[in-house]
SESEMAR-581799 format. One record per atom (N, C-alpha, C, O): residue in three letters; y, x, z. Coordinates in pm, whole numbers, padded with zeros to 5 digits, always signed. Layout:
N
ALAYXZ ...
//
This chain:
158
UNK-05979+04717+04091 UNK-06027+04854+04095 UNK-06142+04863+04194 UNK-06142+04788+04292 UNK-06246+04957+04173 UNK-06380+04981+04287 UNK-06343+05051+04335 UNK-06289+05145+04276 UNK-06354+05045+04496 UNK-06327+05164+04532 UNK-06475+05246+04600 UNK-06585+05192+04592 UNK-06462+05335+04642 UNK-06603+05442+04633 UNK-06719+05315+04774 UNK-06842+05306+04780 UNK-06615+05244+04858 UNK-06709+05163+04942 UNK-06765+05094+04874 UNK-06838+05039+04956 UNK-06801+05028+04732 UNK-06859+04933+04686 UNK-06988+05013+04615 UNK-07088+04950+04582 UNK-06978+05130+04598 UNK-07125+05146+04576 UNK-07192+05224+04712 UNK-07171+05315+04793 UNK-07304+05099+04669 UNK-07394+05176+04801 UNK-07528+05230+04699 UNK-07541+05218+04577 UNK-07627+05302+04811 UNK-07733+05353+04754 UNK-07860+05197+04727 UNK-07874+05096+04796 UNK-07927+05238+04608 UNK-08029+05118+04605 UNK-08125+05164+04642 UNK-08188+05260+04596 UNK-08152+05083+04751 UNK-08308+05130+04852 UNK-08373+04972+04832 UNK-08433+04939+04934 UNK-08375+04865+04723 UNK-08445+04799+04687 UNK-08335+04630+04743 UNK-08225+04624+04797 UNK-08416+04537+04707 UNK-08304+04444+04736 UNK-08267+04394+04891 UNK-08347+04364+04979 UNK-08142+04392+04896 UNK-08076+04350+05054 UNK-08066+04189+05033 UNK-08068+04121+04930 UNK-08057+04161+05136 UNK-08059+03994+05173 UNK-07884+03980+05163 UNK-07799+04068+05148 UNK-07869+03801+05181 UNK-07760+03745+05195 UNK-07783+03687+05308 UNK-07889+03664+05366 UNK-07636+03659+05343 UNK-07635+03551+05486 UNK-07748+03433+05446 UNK-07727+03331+05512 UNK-07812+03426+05395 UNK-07882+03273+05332 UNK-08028+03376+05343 UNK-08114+03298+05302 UNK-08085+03479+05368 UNK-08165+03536+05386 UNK-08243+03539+05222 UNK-08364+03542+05202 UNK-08146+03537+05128 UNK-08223+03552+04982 UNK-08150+03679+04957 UNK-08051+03734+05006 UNK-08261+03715+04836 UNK-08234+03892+04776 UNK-08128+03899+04696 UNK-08121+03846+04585 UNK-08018+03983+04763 UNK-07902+04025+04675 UNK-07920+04160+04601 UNK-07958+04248+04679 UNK-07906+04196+04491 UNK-07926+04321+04424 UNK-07793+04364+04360 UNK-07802+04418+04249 UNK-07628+04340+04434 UNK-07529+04408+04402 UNK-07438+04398+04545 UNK-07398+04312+04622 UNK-07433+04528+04529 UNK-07341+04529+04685 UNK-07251+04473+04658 UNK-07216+04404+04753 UNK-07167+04460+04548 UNK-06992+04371+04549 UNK-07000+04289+04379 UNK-07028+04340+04271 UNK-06971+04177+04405 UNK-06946+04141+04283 UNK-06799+04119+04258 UNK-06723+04042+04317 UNK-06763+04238+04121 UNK-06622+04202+04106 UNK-06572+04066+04093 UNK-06635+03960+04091 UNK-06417+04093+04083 UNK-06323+03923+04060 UNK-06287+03940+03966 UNK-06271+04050+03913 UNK-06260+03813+03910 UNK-06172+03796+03773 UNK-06099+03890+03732 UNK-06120+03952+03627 UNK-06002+03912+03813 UNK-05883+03994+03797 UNK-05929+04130+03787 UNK-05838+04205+03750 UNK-06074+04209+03812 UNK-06049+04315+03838 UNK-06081+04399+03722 UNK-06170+04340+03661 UNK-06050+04510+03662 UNK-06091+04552+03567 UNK-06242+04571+03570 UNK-06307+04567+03675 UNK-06314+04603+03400 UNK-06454+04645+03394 UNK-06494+04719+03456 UNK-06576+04732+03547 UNK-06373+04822+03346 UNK-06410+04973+03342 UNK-06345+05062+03462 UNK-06234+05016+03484 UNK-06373+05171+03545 UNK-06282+05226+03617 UNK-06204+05283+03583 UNK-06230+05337+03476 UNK-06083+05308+03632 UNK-05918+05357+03624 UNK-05922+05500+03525 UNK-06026+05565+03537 UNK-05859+05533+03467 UNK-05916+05643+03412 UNK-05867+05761+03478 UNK-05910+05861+03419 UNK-05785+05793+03589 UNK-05780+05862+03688 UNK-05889+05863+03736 UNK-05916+05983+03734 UNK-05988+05804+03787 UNK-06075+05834+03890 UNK-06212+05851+03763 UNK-06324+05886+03800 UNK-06191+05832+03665 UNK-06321+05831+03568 UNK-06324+05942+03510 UNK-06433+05984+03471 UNK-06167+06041+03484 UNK-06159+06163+03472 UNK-06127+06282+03591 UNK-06098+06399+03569 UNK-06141+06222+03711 UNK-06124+06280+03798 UNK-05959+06342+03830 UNK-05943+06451+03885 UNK-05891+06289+03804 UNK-05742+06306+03800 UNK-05665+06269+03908 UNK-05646+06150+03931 UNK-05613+06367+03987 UNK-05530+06327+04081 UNK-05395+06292+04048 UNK-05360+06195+04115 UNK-05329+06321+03991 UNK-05171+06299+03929 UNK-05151+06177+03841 UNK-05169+06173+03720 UNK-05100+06051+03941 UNK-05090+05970+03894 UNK-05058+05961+03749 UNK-05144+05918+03672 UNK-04912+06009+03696 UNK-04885+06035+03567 UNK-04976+06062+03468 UNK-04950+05996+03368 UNK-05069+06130+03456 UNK-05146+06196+03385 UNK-05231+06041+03341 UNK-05250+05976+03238 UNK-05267+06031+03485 UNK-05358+05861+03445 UNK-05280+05765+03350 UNK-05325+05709+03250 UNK-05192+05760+03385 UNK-05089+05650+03301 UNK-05114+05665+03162 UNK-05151+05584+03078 UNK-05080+05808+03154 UNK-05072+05851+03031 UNK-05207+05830+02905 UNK-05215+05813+02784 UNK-05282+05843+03001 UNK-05441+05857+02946 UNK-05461+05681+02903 UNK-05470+05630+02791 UNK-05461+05615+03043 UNK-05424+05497+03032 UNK-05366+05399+02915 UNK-05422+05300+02867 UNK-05216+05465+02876 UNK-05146+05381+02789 UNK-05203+05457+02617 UNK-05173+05394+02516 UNK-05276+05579+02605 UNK-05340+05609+02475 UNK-05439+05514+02496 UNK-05417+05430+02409 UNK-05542+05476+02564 UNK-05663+05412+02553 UNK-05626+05252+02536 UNK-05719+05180+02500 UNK-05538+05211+02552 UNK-05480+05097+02528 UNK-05374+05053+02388 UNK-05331+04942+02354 UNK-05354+05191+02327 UNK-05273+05178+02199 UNK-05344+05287+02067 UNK-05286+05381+02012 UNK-05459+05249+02046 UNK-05535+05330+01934 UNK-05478+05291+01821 UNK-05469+05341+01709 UNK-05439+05190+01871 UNK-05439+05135+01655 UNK-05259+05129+01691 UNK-05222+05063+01594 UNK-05212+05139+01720 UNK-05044+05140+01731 UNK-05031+05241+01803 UNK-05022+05219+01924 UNK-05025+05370+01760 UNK-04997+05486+01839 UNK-04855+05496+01944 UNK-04745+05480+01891 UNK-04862+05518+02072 UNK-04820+05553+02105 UNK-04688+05710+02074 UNK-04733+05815+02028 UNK-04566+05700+02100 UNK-04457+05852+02083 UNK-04502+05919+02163 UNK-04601+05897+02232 UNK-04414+06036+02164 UNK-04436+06134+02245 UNK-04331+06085+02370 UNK-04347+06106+02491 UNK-04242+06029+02317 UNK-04116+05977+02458 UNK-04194+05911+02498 UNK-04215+05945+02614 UNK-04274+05802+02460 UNK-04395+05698+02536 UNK-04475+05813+02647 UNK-04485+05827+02769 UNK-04513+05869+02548 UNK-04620+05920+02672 UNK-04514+05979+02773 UNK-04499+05927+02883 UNK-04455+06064+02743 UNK-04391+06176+02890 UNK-04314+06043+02962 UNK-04327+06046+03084 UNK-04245+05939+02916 UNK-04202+05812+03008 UNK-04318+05773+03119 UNK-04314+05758+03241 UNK-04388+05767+03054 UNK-04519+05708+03134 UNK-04571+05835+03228 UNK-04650+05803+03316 UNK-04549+05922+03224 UNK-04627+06036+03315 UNK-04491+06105+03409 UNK-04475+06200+03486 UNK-04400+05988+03344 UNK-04279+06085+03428 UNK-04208+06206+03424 UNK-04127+06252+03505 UNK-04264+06270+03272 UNK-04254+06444+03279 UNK-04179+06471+03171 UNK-04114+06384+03112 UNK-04187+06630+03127 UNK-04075+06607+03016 UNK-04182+06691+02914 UNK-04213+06792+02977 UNK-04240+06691+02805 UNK-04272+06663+02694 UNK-04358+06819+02722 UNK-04480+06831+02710 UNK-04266+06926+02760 UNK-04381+07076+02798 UNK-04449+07055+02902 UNK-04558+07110+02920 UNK-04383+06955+03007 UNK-04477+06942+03172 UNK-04642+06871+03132 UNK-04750+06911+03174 UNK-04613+06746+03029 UNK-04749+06672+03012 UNK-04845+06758+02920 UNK-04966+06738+02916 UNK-04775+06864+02838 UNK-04838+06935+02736 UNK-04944+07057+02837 UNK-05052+07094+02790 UNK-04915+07086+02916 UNK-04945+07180+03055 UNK-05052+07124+03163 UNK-05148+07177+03219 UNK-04996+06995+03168 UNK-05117+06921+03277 UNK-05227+06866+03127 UNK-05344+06827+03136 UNK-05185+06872+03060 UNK-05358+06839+02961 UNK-05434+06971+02922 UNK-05557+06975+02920 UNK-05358+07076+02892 UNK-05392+07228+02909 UNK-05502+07265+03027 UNK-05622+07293+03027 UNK-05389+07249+03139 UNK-05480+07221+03261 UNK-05605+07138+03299 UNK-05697+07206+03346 UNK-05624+07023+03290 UNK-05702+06926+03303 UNK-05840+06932+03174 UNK-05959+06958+03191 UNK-05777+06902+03067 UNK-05880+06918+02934 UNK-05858+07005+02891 UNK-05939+06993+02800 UNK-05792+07140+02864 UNK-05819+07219+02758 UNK-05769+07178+02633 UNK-05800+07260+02547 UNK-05696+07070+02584 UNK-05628+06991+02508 UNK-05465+06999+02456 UNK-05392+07019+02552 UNK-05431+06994+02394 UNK-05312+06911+02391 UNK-05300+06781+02417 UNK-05412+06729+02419 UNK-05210+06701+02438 UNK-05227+06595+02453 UNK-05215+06461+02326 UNK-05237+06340+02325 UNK-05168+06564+02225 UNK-05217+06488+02079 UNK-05366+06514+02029 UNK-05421+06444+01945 UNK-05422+06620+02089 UNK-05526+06668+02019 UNK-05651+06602+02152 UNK-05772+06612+02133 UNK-05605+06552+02255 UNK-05691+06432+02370 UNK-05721+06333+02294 UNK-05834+06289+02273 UNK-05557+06271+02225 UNK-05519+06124+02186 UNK-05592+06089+02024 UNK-05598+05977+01973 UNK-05649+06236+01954 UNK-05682+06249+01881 UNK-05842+06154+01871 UNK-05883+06053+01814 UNK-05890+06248+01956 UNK-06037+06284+02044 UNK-06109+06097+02085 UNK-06211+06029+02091 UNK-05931+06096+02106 UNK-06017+05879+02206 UNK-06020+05826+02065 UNK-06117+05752+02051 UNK-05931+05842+01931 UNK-05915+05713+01861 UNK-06068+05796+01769 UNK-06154+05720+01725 UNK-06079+05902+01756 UNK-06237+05921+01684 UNK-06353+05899+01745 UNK-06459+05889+01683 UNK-06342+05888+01882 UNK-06457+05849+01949 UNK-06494+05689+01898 UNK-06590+05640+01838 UNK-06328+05620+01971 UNK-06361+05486+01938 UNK-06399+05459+01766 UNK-06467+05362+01732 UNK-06360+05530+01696 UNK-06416+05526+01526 UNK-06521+05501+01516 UNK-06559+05397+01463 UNK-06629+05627+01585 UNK-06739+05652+01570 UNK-06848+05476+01612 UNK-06929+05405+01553 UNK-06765+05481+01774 UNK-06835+05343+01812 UNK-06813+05231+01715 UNK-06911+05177+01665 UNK-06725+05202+01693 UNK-06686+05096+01559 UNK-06797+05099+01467 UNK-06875+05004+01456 UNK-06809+05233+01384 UNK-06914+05254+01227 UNK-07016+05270+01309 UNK-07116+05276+01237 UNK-07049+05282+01433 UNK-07236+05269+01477 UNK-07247+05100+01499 UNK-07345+05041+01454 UNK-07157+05041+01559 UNK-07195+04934+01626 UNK-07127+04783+01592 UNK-07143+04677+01652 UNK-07062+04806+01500 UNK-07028+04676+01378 UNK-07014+04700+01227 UNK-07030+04810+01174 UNK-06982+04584+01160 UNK-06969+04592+01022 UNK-06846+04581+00985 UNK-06827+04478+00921 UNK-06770+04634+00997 UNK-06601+04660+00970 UNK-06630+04735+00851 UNK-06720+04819+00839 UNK-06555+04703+00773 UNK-06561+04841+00628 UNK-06452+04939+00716 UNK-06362+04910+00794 UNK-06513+05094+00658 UNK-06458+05191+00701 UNK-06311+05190+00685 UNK-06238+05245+00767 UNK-06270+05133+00592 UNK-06089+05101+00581 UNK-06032+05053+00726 UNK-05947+05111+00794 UNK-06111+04915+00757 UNK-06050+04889+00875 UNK-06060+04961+01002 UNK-05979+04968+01095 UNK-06206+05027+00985 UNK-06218+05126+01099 UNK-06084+05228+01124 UNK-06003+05239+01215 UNK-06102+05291+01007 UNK-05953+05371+01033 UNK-05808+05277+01087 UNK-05754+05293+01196 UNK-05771+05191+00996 UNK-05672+05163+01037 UNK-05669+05106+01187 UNK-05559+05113+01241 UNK-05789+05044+01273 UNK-05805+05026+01405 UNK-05799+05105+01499 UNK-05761+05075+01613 UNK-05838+05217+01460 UNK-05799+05355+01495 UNK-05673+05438+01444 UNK-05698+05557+01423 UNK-05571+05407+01427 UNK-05454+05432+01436 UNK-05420+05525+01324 UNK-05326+05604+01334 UNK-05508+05517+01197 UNK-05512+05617+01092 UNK-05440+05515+00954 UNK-05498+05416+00908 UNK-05319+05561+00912 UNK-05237+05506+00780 UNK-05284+05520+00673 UNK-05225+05458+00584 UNK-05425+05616+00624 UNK-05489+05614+00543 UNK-05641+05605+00541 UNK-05710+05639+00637 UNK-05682+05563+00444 UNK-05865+05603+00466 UNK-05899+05712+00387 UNK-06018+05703+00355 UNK-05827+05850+00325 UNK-05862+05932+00271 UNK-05806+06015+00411 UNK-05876+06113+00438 UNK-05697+05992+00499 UNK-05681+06117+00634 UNK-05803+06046+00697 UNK-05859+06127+00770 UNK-05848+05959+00697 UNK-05913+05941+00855 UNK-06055+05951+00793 UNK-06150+05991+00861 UNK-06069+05910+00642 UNK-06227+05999+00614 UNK-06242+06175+00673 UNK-06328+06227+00745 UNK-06126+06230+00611 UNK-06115+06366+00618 UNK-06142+06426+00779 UNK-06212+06518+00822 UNK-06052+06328+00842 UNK-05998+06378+00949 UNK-06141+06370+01029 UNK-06177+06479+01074 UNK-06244+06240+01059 UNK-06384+06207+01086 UNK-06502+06304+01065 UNK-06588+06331+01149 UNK-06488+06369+00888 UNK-06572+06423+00881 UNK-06574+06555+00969 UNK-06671+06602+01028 UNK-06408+06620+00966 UNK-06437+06723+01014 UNK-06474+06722+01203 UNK-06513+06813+01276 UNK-06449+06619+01223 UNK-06448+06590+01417 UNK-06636+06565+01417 UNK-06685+06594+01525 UNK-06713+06528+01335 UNK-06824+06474+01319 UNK-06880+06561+01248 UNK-06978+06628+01282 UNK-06863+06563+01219 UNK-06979+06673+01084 UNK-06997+06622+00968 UNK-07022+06693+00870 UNK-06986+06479+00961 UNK-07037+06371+00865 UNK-06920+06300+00802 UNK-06815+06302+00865 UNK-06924+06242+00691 UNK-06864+06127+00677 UNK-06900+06004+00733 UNK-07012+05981+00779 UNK-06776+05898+00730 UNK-06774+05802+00815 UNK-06866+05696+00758 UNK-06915+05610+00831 UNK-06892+05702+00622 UNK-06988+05624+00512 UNK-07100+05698+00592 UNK-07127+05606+00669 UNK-07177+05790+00625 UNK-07276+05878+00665 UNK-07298+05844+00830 UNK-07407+05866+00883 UNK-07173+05782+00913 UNK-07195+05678+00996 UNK-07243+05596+01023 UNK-07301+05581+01130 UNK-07236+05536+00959 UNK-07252+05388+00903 UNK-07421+05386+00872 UNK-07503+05299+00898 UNK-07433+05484+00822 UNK-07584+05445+00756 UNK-07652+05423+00912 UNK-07745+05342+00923 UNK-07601+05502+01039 UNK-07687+05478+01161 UNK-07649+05355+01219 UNK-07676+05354+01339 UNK-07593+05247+01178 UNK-07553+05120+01176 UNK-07686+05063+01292 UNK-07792+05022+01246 UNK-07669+05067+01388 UNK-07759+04993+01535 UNK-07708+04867+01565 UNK-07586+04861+01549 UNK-07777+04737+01614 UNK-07771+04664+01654 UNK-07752+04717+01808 UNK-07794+04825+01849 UNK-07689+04631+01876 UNK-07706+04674+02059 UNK-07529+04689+02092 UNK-07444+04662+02007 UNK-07502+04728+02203 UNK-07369+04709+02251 UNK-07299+04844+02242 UNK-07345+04955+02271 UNK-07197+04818+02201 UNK-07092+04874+02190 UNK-07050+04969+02325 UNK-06996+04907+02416 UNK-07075+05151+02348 UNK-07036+05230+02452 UNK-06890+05181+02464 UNK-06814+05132+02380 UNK-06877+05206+02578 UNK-06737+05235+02659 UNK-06734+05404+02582 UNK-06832+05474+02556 UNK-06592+05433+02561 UNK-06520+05541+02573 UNK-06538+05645+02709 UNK-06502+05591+02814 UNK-06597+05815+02726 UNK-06564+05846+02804 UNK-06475+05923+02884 UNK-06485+05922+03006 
//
């Protein structure tokens, strides 16, 4: 995990003990994740909540229960429905909704998966719900995606 001491401001390149130009204040380790925690990336103080967010962004294509999630946040099924109320304005199916169409979207911009698999990678049992379900989150169909088919890297989720 980064914590807020590893970024500093860039006022151009700093030296090393070896008096050559370093241009990253910390280089992560193996072990450490990419991306930051999604507590601190959504600004979330309540551990639970992170977990929760956490274990959807990690199970798109094998959905997560509802006992999964409130296990993981510690709460009981109206408490987590309340802190996503609170926090997003959401339900917390209609959050969990929100990550697996995002990640859709990135999929049909930024590889060649036929839209079948897109859905089903995204945690959708059909490709007539998850056309449906796409167009209306998008405006577009997911074929109508696709046509903006870009070479270049694949966004992170935010």
């Amino acid at each position: 995990m980064i914590t807020p001491s590893a970024f500093v401001p860039f006022s151009g390149p700093a030296r090393d003990e070896r008096g050559g130009e370093r241009f990253h204040a910390r280089i992560r380790d193996p072990q450490d994740r990419q991306r930051m925690e999604p507590g601190v990336r959504q600004g979330i103080a309540h551990a639970g909540l992170a977990r929760v967010i956490e274990l959807m962004e990690a199970r798109l294509e094998d959905l997560a229960s509802a006992a999964d999630l409130c296990r993981a946040a510690g709460v009981s099924q109206r408490q987590l429905e309340r802190m996503f109320r609170k926090h997003f304005q959401l339900t917390p199916w209609r959050y969990y909704l929100h990550l697996r169409l995002q990640r859709a979207q990135a999929l049909l911009q930024y590889t060649a998966l036929p839209v079948v698999e897109v859905g089903v990678a995204c945690g959708f049992n059909s490709a007539a719900h998850f056309s449906r379900t796409y167009a209306r989150w998008a405006g577009k169909a997911p074929s109508a995606e696709r046509a903006r088919l870009d070479a270049g890297i694949m966004p992170s989720l935010r």
